[in-house]
C-alpha positions as CSV (number, residue, x, y, z in Angstrom):
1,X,-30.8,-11.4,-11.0
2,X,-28.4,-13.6,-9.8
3,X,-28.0,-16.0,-13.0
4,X,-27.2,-12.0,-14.8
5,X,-25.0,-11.7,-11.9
6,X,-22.8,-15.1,-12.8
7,X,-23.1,-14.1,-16.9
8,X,-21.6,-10.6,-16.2
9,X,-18.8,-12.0,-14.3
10,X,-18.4,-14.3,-17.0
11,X,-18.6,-11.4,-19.5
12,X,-15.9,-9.0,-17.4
13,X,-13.7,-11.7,-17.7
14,X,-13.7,-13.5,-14.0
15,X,-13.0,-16.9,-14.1
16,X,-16.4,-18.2,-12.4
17,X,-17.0,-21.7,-12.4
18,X,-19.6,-24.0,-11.2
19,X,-17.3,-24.7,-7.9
20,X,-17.0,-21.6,-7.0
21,X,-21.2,-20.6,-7.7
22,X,-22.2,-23.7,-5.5
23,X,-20.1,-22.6,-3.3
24,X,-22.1,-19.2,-2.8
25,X,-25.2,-20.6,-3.4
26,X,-24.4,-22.8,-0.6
27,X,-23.3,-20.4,1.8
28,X,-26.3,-18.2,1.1
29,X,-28.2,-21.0,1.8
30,X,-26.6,-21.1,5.4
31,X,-27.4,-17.4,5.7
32,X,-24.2,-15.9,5.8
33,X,-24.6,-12.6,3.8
34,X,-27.2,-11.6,6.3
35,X,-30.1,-9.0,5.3
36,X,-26.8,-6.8,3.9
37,X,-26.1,-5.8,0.1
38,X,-22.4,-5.1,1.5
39,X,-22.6,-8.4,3.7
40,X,-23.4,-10.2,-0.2
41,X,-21.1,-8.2,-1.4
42,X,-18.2,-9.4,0.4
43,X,-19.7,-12.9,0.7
44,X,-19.4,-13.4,-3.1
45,X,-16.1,-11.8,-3.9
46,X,-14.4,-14.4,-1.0
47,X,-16.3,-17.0,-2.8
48,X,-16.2,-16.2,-6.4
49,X,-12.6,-14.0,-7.0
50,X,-9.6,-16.5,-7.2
51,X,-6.9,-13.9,-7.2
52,X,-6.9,-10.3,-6.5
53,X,-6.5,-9.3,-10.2
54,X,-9.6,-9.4,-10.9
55,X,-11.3,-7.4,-7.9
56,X,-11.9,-4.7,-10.4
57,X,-13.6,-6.8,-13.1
58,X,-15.8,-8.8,-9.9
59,X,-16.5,-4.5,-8.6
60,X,-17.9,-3.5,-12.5
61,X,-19.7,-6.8,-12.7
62,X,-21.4,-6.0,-9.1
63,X,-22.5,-2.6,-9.7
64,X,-23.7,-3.1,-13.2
65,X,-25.9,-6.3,-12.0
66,X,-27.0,-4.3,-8.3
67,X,-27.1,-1.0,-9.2
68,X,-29.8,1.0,-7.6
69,X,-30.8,-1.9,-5.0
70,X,-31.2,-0.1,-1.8
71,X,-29.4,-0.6,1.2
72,X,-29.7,0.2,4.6
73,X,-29.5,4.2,5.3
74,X,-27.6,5.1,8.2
75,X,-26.4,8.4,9.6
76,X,-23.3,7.7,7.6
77,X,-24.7,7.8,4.5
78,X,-26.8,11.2,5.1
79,X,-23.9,13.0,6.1
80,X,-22.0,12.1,3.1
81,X,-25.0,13.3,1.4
82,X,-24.1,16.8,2.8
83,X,-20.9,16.8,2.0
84,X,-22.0,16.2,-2.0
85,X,-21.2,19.3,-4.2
86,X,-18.8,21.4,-2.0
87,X,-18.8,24.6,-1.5
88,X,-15.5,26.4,-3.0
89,X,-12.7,28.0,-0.2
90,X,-11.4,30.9,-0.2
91,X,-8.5,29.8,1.8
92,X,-6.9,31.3,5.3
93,X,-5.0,34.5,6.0
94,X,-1.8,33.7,7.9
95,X,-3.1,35.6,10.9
96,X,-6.8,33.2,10.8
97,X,-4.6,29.9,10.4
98,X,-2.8,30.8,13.6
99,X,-5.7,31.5,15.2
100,X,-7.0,28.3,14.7
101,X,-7.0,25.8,17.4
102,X,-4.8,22.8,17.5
103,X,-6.7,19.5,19.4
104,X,-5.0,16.6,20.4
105,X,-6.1,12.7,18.8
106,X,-8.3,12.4,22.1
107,X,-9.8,16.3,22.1
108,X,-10.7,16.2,18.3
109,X,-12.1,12.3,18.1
110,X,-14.3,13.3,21.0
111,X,-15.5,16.5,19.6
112,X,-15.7,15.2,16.1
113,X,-18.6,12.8,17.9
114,X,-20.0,15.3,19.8
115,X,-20.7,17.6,17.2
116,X,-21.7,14.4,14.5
117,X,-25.1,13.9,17.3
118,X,-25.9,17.2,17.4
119,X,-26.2,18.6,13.9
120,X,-29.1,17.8,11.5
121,X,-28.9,19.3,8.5
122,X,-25.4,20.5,6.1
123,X,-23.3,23.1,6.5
124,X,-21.4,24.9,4.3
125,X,-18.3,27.5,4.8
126,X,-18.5,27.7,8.5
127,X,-16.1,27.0,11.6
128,X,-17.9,24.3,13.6
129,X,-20.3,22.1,12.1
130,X,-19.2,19.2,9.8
131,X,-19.1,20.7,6.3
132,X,-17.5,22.1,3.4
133,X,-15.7,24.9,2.3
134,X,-14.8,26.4,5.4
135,X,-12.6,26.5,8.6
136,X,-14.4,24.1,10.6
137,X,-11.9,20.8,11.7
138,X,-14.7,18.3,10.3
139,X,-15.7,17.7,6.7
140,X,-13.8,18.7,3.4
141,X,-13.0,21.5,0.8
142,X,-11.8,24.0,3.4
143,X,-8.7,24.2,5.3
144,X,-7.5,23.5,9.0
145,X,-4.1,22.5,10.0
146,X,-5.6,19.4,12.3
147,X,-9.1,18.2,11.6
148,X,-10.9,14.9,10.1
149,X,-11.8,14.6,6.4
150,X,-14.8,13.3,6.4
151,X,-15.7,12.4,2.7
152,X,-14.0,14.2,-0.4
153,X,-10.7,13.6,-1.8
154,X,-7.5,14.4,0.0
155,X,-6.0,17.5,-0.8
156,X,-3.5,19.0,1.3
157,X,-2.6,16.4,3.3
158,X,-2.8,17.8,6.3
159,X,-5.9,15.8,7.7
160,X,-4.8,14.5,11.3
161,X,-7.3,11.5,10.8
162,X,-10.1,10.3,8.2
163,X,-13.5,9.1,9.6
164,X,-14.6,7.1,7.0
165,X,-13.6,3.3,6.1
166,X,-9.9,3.4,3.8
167,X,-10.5,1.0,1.0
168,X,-7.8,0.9,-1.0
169,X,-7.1,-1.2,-4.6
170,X,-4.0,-4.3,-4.9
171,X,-1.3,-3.1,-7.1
172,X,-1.4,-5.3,-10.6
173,X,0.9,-8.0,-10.8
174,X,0.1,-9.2,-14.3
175,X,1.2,-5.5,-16.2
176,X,2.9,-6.7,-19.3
177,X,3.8,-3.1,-21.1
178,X,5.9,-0.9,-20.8
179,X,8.0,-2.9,-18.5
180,X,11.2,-3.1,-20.2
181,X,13.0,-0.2,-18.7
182,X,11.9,-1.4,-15.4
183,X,12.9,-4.5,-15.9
184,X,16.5,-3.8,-17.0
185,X,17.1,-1.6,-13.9
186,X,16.3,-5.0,-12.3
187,X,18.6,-6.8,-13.3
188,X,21.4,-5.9,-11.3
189,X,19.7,-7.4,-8.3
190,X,21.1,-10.5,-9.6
191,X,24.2,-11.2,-7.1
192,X,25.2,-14.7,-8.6
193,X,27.0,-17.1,-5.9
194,X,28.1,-20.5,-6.0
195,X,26.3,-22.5,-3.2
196,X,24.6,-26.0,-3.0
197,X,26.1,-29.3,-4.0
198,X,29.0,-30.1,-6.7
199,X,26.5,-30.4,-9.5
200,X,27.7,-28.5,-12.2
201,X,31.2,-29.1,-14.5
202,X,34.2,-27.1,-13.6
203,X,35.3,-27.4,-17.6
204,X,38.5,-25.5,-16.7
205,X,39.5,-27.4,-13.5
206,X,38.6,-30.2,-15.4
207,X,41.0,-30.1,-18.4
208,X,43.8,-28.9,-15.6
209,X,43.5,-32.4,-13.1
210,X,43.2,-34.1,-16.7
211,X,46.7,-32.5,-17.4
212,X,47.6,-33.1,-14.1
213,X,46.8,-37.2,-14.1
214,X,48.5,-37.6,-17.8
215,X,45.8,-37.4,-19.9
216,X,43.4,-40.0,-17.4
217,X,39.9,-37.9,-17.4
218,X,39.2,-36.5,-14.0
219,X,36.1,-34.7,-13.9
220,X,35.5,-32.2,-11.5
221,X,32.3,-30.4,-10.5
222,X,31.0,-27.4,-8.3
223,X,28.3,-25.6,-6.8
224,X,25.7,-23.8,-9.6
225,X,25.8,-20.0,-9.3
226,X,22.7,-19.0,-7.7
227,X,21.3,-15.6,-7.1
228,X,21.4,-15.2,-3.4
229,X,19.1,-11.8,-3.2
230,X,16.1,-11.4,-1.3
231,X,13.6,-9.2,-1.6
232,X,11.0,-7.1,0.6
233,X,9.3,-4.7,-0.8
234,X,6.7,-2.5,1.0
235,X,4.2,-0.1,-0.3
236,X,2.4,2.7,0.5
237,X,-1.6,2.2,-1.1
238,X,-4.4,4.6,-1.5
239,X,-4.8,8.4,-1.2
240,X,-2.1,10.3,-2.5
241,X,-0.5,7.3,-3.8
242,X,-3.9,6.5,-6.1
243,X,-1.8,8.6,-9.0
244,X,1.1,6.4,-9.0
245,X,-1.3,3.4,-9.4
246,X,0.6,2.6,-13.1
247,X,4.1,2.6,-11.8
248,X,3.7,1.1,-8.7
249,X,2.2,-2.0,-10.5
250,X,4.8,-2.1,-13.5
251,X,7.9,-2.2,-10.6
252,X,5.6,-5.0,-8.7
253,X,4.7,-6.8,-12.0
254,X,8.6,-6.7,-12.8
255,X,10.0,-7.7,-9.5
256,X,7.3,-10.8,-9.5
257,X,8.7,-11.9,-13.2
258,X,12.2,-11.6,-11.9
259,X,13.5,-15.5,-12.0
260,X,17.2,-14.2,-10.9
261,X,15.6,-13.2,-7.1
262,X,16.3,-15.9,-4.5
263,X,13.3,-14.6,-2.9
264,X,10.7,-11.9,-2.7
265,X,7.6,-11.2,-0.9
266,X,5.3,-7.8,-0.6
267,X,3.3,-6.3,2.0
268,X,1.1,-3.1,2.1
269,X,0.6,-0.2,4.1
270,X,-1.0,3.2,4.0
271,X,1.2,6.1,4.6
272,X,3.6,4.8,7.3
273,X,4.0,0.9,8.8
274,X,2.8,1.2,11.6
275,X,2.6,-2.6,13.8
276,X,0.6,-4.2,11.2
277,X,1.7,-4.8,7.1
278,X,-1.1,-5.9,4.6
279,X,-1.0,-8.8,2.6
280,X,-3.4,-7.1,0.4
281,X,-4.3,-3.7,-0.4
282,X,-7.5,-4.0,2.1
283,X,-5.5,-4.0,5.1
284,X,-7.4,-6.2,7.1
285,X,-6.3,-7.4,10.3
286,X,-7.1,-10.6,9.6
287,X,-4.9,-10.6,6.1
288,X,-1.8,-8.5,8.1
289,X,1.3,-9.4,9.2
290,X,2.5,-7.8,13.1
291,X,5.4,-5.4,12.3
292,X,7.5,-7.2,15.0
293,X,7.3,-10.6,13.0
294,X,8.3,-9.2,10.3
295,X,11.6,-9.0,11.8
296,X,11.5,-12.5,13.4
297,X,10.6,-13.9,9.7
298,X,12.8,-12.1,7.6
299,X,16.9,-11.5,8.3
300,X,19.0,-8.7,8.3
301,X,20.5,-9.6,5.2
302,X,16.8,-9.5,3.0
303,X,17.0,-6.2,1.3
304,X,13.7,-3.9,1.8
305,X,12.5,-1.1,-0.5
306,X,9.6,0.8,0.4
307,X,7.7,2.7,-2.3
308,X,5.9,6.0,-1.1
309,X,5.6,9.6,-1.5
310,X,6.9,10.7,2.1
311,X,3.9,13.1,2.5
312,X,1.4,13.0,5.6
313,X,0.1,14.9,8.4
314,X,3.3,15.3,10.9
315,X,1.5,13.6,13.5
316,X,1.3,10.6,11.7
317,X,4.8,10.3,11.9
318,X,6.1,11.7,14.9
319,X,3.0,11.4,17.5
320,X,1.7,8.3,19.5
321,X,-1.6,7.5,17.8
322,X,-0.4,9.0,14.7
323,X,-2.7,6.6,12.2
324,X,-4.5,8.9,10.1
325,X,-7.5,5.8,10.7
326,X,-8.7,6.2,14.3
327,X,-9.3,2.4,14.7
328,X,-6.3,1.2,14.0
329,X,-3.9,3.7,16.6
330,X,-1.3,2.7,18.9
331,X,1.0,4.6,21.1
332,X,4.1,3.5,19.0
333,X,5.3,6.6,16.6
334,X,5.6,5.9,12.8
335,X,9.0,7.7,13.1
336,X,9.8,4.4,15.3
337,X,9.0,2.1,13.1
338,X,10.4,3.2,10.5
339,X,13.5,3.5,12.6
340,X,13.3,0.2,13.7
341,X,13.4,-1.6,10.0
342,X,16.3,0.3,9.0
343,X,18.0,-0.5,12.3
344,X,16.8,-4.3,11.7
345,X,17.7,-4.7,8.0
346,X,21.2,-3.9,6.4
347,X,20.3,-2.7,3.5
348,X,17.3,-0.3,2.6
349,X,16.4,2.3,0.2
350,X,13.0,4.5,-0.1
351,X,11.4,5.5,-3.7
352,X,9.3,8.2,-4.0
353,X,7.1,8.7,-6.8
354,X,6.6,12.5,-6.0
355,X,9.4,15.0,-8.6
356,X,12.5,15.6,-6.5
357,X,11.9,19.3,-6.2
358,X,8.5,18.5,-4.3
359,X,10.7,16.2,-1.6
360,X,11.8,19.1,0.5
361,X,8.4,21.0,1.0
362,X,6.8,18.1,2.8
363,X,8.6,17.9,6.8
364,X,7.8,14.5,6.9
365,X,9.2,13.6,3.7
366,X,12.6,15.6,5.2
367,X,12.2,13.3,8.0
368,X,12.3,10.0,6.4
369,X,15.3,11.2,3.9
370,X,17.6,11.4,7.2
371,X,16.4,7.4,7.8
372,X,16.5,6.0,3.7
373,X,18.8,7.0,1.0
374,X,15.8,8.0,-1.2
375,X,15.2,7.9,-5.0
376,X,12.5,9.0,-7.5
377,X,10.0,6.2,-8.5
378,X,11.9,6.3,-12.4
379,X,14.2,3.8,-14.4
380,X,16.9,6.1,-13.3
381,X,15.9,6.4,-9.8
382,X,15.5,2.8,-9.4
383,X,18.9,2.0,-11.1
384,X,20.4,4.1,-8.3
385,X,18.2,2.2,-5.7
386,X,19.0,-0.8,-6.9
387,X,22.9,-0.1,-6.8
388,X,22.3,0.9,-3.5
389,X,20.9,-2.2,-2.7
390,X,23.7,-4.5,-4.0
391,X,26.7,-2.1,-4.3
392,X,28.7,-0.3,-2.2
393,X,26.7,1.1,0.9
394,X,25.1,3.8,1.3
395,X,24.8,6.1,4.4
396,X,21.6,7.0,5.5
């Protein structure tokens, strides 16, 4: 099974070499994926994957080779067995919505676990148990202005928090189509200066001192002209951004092709920063950045644009604890943070993905408009942005 394992790697188009399979081998040998399909799974990809362009090809090649070898079955498993094959909503009256009982972070965590030990078996359309279909603040497919989604698809997004783990996928930096329009918007991020040493021939100033000393050559030189932008771009992953998945990784395929930037780096996040940025689209502490470095590292003169649609539960943005993931809350608002890079940072413009007309049904999305001049995820759009960026400033 394994050797099928290392051909169909080879035949999705991963780079696996003999380093990298001793390697595994070797670290299976010491014991470190544990008695746990997900423990090899994430043993081999750390060992095997070289870059995160080809997680996708490593996921097809690990679930055509394992498919169908059991884990271990835990109670989180058999409830998302329940929640399979929802039951459809009818939806809520005005009068029943109002009705309905709004819990703070602490009230609904703790009653989301007390009611998680005492059910045993699904539950469809009701108002308490975890379910689907119905009124109740836990499960999916109904409707509640502040509950957890517990498995589904976001809908509404008006889930408070989510209790399952948020795996999200890297945005593509190796998109080569469709790209040209991008690209050209791009361009006027190039703000050429003269800095550095005299190395290049002033031809002009040249001929003049020439002149000047009767015809005796005097060459003259100065600085090369540079670019002197830099870049941060930060980016909203997973959920309701999954749609934009193309467009997101053409602008980040573009901006990583663009020679004229001094310098550019990109971060992740999911929904709002928060105090930790991603390095990758798996958001792992480990792989982060702290918020408040972020500031240390990077001067008021890089230029930030942060790609998102705006749209979240309220409390996400204007609550302590507002992380729609329960283990990763802190008492700092996202509304803060946000404040605090475009406080930090002299220039900074939001795109959103989402058509313009959708921009004022969504309160947070209102909200973050009075922080970011913001523009539509298009070639248009980011022509604006990036005029904003360079050009005359713009008032938030």
């Amino acid at each position: 099974m394994f050797l099928d394992f290392f051909y169909e790697l080879r035949g999705q188009g991963v780079p696996v070499g003999l380093n990298e399979w001793l390697t595994l081998m070797n670290a299976m040998g010491k014991g470190l994926h544990g008695s746990s399909l997900r423990r090899f799974y994430n043993l081999s990809r750390a060992c095997l994957v070289k870059s995160e362009t080809f997680f996708d090809a490593f996921d097809r090649a690990f679930l055509k080779t394992f498919e169908g070898v059991e884990g271990m079955l835990d109670i989180e498993s058999e409830v998302l067995q329940w929640l399979e094959d929802p039951k459809p909503f009818e939806g809520l009256t005005d009068e029943q919505r109002e009705m309905l009982e709004r819990l703070s972070h602490d009230e609904l965590m703790q009653k989301f676990l007390e009611t998680l030990a005492e059910q045993d078996e699904r539950h469809d359309g009701g108002g308490r148990w975890v379910g689907t279909g119905g009124r109740s603040p836990f499960g999916h497919g109904g409707e509640h202005p502040t509950g957890i989604r517990v498995g589904g698809p976001g809908k509404s997004r008006s889930a408070m928090k989510v209790a399952e783990e948020r795996s999200y996928q890297d945005y593509r930096t190796d998109q080569t189509l469709d790209l040209r329009q991008t690209k050209v918007a791009l361009r006027r991020l190039r703000q050429l200066t003269r800095s550095g040493s005299d190395s290049e021939l002033d031809l002009d100033e040249t001929i003049d001192e020439t002149c000047r000393n009767a015809g005796e050559i005097e060459l003259v030189f100065r600085p090369e002209k540079r670019n002197d932008v830099r870049l941060l771009l930060l980016m909203d992953v997973g959920g309701t951004m999954d749609p934009y998945y193309e467009p997101v990784s053409r602008l980040l395929t573009a901006l990583h092709e663009e020679r004229g930037l001094r310098e550019f780096k990109a971060y992740y996040f999911h929904n709002c920063p928060y105090e930790l940025l991603g390095t990758n689209a798996r958001l792992l502490r480990s792989e982060a950045i702290a918020t408040g470095d972020l500031f240390r590292k990077y001067g008021e003169r890089w230029k930030v644009m942060i790609v998102g649609d705006a749209a979240m539960h309220p409390a996400e943005l204007l609550e302590p604890y507002g992380n729609i993931d329960p283990r990763r809350t802190t008492e700092t608002t996202g509304v803060d943070w946000l404040q605090r890079i475009t406080n930090h940072f002299q220039r900074t413009v939001w795109l959103n993905p989402d058509p313009p007309k959708d921009w004022d049904l969504s309160h947070t999305c209102r909200v973050i408009q009075r922080l970011f001049p913001m523009y539509h995820l298009s070639p248009d759009g980011l022509g604006g942005a990036v005029q904003a960026l360079v050009g005359a400033r713009v008032s938030h």
